[in-house]
C-alpha positions as CSV (number, residue, x, y, z in Angstrom):
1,X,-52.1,-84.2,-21.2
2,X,-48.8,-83.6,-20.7
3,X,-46.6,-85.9,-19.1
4,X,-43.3,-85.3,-16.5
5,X,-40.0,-84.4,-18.0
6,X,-38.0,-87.0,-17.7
7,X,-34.3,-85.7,-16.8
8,X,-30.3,-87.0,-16.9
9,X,-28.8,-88.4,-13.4
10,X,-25.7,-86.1,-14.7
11,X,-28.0,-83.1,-15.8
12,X,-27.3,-80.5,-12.6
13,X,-28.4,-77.2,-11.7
14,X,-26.2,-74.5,-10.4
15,X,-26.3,-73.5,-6.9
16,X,-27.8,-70.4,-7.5
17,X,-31.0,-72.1,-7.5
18,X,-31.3,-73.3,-3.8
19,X,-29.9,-69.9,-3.0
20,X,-33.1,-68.5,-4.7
21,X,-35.0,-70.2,-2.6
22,X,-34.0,-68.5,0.7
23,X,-35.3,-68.1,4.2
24,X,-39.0,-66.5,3.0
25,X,-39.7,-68.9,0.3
26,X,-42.9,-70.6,2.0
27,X,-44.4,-67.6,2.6
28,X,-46.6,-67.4,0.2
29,X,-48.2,-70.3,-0.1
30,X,-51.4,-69.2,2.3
31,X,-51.6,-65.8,0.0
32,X,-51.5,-68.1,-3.2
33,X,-53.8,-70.4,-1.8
34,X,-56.2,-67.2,-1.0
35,X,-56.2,-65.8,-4.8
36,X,-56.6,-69.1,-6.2
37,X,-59.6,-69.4,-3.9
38,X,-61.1,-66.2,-5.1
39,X,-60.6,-67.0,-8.7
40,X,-62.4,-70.0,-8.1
41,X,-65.6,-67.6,-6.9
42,X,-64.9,-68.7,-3.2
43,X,-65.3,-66.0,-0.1
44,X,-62.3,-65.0,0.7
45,X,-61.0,-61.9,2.1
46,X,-56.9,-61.5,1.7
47,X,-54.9,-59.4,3.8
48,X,-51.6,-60.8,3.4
49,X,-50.4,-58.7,0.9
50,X,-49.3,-54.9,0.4
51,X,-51.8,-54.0,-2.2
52,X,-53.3,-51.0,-1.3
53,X,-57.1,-51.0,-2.2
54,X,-56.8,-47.9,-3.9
55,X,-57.2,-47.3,-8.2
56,X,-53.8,-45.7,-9.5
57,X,-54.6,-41.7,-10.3
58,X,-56.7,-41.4,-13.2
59,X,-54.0,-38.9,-14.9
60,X,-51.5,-41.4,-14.5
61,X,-53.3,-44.2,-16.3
62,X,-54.6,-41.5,-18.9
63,X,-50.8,-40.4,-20.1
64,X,-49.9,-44.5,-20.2
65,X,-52.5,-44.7,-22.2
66,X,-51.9,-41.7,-24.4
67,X,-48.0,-42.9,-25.0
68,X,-49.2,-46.4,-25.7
69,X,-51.3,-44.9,-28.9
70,X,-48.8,-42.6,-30.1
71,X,-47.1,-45.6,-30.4
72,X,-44.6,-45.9,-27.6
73,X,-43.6,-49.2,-27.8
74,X,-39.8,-49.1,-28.6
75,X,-36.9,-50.3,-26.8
76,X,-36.0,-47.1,-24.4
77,X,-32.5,-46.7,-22.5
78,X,-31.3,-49.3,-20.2
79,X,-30.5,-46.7,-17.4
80,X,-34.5,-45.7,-18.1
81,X,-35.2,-42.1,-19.7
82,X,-33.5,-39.3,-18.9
83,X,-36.6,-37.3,-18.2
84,X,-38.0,-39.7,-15.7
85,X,-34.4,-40.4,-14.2
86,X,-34.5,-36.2,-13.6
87,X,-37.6,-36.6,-12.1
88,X,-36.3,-39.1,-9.8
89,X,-33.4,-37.1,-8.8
90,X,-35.7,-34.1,-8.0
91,X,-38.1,-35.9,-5.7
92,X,-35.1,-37.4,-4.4
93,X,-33.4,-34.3,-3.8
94,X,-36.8,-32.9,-2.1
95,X,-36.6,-35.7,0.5
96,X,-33.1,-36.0,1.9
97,X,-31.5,-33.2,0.7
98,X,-28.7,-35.0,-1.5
99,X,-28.1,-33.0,-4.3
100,X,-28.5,-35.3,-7.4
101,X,-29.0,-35.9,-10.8
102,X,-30.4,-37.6,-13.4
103,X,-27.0,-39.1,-13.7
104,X,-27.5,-40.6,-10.0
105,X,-30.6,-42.6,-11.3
106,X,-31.8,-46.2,-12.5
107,X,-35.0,-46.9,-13.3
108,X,-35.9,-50.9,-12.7
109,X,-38.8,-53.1,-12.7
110,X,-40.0,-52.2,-9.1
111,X,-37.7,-51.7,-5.8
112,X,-37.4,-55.5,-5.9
113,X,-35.3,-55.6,-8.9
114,X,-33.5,-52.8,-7.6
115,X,-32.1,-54.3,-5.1
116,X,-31.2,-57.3,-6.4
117,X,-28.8,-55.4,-8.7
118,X,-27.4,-53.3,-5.6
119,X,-27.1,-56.6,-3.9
120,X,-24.7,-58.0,-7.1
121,X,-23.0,-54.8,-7.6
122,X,-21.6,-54.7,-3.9
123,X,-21.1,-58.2,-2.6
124,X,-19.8,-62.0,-4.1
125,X,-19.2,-65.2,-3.0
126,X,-17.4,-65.0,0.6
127,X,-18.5,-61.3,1.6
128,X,-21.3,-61.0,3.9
129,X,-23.9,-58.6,3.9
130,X,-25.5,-57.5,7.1
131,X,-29.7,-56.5,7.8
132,X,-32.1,-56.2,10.2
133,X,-34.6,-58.3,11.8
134,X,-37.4,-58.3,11.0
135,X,-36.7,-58.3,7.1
136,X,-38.7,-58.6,4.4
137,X,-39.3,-62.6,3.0
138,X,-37.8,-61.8,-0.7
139,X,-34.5,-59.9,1.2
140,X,-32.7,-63.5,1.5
141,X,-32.8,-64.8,-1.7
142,X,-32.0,-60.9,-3.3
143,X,-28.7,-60.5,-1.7
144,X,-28.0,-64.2,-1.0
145,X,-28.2,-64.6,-5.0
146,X,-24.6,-63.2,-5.2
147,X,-23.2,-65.6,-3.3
148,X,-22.7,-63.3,-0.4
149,X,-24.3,-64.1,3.5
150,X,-26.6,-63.1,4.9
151,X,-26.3,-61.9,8.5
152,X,-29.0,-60.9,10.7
153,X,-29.1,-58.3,13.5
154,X,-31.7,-59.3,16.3
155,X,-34.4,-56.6,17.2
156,X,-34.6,-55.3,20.5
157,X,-37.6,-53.4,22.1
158,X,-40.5,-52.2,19.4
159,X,-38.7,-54.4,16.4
160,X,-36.0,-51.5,16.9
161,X,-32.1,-52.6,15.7
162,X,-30.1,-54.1,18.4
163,X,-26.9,-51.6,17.5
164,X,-24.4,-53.2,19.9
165,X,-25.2,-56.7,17.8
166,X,-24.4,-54.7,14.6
167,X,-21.6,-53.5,16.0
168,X,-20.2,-57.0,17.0
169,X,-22.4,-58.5,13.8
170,X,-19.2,-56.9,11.2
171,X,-16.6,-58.8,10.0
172,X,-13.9,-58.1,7.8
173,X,-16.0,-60.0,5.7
174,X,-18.7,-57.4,5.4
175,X,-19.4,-55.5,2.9
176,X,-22.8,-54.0,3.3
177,X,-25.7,-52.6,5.8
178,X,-28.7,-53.2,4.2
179,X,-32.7,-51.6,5.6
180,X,-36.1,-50.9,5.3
181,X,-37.5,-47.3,6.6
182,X,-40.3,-47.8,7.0
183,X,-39.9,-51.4,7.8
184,X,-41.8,-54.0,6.3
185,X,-43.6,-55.3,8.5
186,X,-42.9,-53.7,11.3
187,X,-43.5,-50.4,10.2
188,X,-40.7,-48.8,12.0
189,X,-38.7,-45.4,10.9
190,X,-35.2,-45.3,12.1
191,X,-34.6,-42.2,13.7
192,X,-31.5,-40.4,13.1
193,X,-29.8,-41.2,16.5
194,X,-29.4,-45.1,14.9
195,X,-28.9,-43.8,11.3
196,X,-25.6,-41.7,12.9
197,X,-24.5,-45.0,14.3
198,X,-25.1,-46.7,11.7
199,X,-23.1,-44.1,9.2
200,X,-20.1,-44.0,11.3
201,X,-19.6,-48.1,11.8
202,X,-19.6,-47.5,7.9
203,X,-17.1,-45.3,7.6
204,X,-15.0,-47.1,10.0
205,X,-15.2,-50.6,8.6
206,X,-16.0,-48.8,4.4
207,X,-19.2,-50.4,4.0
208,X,-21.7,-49.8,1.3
209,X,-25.3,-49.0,2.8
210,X,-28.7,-49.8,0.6
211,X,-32.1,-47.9,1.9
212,X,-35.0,-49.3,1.0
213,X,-37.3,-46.6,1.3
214,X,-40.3,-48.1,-0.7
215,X,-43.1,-46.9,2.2
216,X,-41.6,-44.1,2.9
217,X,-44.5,-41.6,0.7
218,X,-46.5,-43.3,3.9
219,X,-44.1,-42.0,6.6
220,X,-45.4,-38.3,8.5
221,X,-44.7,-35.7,6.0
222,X,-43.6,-37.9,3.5
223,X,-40.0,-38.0,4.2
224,X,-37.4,-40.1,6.6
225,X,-34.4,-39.7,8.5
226,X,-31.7,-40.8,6.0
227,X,-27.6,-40.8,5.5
228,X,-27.9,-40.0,1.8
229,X,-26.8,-36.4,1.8
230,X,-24.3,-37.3,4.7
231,X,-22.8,-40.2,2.8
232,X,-23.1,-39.5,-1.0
233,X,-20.5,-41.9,-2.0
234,X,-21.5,-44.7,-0.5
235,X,-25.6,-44.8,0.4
236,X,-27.8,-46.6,-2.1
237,X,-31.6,-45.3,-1.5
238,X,-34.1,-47.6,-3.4
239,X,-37.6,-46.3,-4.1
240,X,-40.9,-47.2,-5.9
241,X,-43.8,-45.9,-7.2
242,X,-45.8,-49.0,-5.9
243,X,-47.2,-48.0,-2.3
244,X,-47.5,-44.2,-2.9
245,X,-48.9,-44.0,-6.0
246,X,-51.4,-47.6,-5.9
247,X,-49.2,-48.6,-8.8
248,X,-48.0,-51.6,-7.5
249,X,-48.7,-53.4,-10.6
250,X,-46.9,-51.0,-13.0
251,X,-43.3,-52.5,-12.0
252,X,-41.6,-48.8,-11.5
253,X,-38.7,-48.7,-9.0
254,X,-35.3,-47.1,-8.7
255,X,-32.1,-46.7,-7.5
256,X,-30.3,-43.5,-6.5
257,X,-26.6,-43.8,-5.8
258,X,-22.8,-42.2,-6.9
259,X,-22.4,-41.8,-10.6
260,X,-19.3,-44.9,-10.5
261,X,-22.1,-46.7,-8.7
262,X,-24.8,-46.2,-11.1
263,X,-22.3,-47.2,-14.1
264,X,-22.0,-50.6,-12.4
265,X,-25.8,-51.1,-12.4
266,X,-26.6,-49.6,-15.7
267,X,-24.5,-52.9,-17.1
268,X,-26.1,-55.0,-15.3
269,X,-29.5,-53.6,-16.4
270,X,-28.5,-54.0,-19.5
271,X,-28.4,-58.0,-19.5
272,X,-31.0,-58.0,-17.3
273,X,-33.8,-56.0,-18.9
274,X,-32.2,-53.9,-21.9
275,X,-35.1,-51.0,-21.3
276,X,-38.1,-50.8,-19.7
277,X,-41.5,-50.1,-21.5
278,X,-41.5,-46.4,-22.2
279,X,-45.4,-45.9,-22.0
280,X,-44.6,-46.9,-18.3
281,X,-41.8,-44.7,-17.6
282,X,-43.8,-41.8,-19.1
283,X,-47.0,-42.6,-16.6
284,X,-44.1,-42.7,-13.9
285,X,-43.2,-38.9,-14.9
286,X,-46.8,-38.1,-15.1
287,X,-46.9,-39.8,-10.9
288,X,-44.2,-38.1,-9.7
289,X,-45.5,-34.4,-10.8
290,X,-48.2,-35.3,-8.4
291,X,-46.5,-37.0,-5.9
292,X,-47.6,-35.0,-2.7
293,X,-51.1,-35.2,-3.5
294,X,-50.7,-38.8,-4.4
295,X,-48.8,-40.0,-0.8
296,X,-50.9,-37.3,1.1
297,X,-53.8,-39.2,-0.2
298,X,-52.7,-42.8,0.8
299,X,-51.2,-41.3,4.0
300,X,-55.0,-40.3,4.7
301,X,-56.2,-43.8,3.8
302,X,-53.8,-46.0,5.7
303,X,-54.3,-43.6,8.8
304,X,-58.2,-44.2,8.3
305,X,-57.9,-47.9,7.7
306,X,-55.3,-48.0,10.7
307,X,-57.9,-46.6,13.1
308,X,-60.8,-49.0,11.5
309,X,-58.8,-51.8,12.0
310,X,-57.5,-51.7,15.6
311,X,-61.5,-50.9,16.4
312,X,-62.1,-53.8,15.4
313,X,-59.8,-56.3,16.3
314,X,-59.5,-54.7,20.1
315,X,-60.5,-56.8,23.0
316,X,-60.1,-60.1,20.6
317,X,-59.0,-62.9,23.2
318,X,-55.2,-64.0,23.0
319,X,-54.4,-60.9,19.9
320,X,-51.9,-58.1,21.1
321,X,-51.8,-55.4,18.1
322,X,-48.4,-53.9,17.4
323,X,-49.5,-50.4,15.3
324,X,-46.8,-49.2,13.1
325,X,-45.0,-45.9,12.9
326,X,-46.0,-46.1,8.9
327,X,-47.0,-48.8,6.1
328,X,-49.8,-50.6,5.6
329,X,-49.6,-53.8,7.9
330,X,-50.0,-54.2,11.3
331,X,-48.2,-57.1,13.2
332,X,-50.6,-59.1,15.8
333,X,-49.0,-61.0,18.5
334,X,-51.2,-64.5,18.7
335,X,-48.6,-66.1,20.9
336,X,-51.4,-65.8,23.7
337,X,-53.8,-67.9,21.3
338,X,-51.2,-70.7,22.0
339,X,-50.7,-71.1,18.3
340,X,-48.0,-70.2,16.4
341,X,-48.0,-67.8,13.8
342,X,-47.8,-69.9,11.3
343,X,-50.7,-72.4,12.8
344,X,-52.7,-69.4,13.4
345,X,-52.0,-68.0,9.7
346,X,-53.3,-71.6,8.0
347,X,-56.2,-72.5,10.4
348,X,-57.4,-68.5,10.1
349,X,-57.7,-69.6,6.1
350,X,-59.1,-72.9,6.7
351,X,-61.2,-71.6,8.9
352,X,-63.0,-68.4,7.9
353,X,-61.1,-67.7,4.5
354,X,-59.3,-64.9,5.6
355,X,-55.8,-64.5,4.3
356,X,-52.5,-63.4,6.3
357,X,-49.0,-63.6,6.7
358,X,-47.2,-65.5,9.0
359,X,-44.8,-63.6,10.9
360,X,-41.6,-66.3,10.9
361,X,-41.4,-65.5,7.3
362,X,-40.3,-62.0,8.3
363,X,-37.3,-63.4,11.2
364,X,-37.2,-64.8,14.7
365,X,-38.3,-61.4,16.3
366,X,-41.8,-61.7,14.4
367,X,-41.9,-65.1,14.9
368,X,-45.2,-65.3,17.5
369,X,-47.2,-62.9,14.9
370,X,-49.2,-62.5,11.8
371,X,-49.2,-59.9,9.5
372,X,-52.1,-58.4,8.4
373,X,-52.5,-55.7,5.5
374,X,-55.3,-52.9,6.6
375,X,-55.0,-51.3,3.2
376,X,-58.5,-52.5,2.0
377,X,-62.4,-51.5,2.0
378,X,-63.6,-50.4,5.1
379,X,-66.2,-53.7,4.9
380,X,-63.4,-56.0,3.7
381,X,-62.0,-54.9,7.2
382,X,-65.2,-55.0,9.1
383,X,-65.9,-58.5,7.7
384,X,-62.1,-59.9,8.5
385,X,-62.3,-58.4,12.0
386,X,-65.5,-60.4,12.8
387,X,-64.3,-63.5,11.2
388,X,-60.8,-63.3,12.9
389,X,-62.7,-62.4,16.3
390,X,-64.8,-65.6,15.8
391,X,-62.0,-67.9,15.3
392,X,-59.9,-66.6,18.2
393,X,-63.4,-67.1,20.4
394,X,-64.5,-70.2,18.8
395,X,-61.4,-72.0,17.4
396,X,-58.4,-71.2,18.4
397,X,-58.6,-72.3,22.4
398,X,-59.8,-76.1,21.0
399,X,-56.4,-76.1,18.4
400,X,-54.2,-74.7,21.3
401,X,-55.4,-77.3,23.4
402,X,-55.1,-80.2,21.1
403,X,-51.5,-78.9,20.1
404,X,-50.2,-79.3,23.6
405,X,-52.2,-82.4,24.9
């Protein structure tokens, strides 16, 4: 058995590590508790996070598969092949209309990573880098790791950005608009009305802006409004593989930006990761020759899942549904349960071992909800409606009570 370290009055850590903890940190620990619960062989049912229940396409899998014997196991370019960084730029292109090139691309370990490079590439210690609530739980600790701030912009009606706030929200100080179209968790689309005024408090205060567009194969068509052919030289558009493709596993994310940009962040990668495994990047070639069929097809799952879902959770007592625009979550006001999210998120588990997210983790404008991912089997759904009905009818009023008496 192995016994505690035993550690120096004088050793010290560096800052950066209560930075890493950020605002979303706890957010988890329901989910972890859920999947250590079903390892065990308990019933659980977990809907708190965005794995669609969906196998990656077989041809993908086949060409990893193929590269892996023929022996593709080699350190490949930092910046990620030029083939699959083409590829990129093409699907890219398709979207928004920026014309681009492989020379426009980095290929990371997932969106996630992407953006944390973005994050250290445009801001440091003193600079402050403004978002919008509701924001995803990792999004603190990501851009807070370089030192900068953080600063939030309050939602308005719908989860919608309150734009007069972002207006008064930048400082000199500011050095980037960071956001998620689709939003996770709200599963709003800016529309191009706030992308415009969002584009021209750029160009008037020269701010850096960083899409996340990871759900945005999800989105009607495919595609969302976006400032990247606009604003060339100064949009970052971050994308993934993971939600389109059910390849979250896989780790295959990107950035698209201006070639001085994307000079930046191939150093960075280099000290970071020095290459990323090439049997991966050729599966991610292989996924993006069939992207429309692939997002057509989750597009056709989430909107039959969607519809499943909100049958079954409809007339629950003290649960208000929010349906998104696009994703795979829907938000559920419980404020009328007289619990808070988080309560509600923790007793749900102890209760009838069904797994969600608590809606703090996301901001204060999510704060009275729980997020719940209907990308699963249509009887994991049917099961977790019945279960979360029963605790609303059964449980929840006695809890309420006992919490305010």
């Amino acid at each position: 058995m192995l016994t505690p370290p035993t550690h120096s009055k004088n050793v010290k850590f560096s800052p950066l590590v209560k930075r890493l903890g950020g605002d979303g940190a706890d957010a988890w620990v329901t989910h972890y508790a859920a999947l250590a619960a079903r390892e065990r062989g308990e019933d659980v049912i977990i809907l708190s996070v965005g794995d669609p229940d969906l196998d990656t396409p077989p041809a993908v899998v086949e060409r990893a598969v193929a590269a892996l014997r023929a022996g593709d196991t080699h350190y490949s370019p930092a910046a990620g092949r030029l083939p699959l960084r083409a590829a990129i730029a093409r699907s890219h292109s398709a979207r928004c209309g920026q014309p681009c090139s492989g020379d426009n691309v980095v290929h990371f370990s997932g969106a996630q990573n992407a953006l944390f490079v973005a994050s250290m590439c445009v801001a440091g210690p003193g600079d402050e880098v403004v978002t919008f609530d509701p924001m995803y739980p990792t999004y603190p600790a990501t851009i807070e790791v370089s030192g900068a701030k953080l600063v939030r912009v309050p939602a308005i009606g719908g989860f919608r950005p309150d734009l007069t706030a972002l207006t008064r929200l930048v400082t000199p100080r500011t050095r980037a608009i960071v956001w998620a179209s689709p939003n996770n968790p709200s599963g709003v689309v800016l529309n191009e009305a706030e992308l415009t005024a969002i584009g021209e408090l750029a160009r008037r205060h020269d701010l850096w802006l960083i899409a996340d567009e990871v759900y945005v194969g999800l989105a009607p068509g495919g595609r969302v409004p976006s400032l990247a052919s606009r604003m060339p030289e100064r949009v970052v558009t971050l994308g993934s593989l993971s939600k389109s493709h059910a390849m979250t596993g896989w780790r295959a994310g990107w950035l698209v930006g201006s070639e001085e940009f994307v000079t930046h962040a191939i150093e960075l990668a280099m000290c970071m990761l020095f290459g990323l495994p090439g049997f991966i990047q050729e599966a991610a070639i292989t996924a993006l020759s069939m992207a429309p069929e692939a997002e057509a097809r989750i597009r056709a799952f989430c909107a039959a899942r969607l519809a499943r879902f909100a049958a079954g959770i409809a007339g629950i007592p003290g649960v208000r549904p929010l349906p998104p625009e696009a994703g795979m979550f829907m938000l559920l006001d419980v404020t009328a349960t007289g619990l808070t999210g988080a309560r509600f998120m923790r007793e749900l588990f102890r209760s009838q071992r069904v797994s969600v997210m608590d809606g703090a983790a996301f901001g204060a404008a999510t704060a009275g909800c729980v997020r719940v991912c209907f990308a699963s089997e249509e009887a994991t759904l049917d099961a977790a409606c019945a279960r979360i009905r029963r605790f609303c009818a059964e449980e929840a009023p006695g809890l309420a009570a006992a919490a305010s008496g």
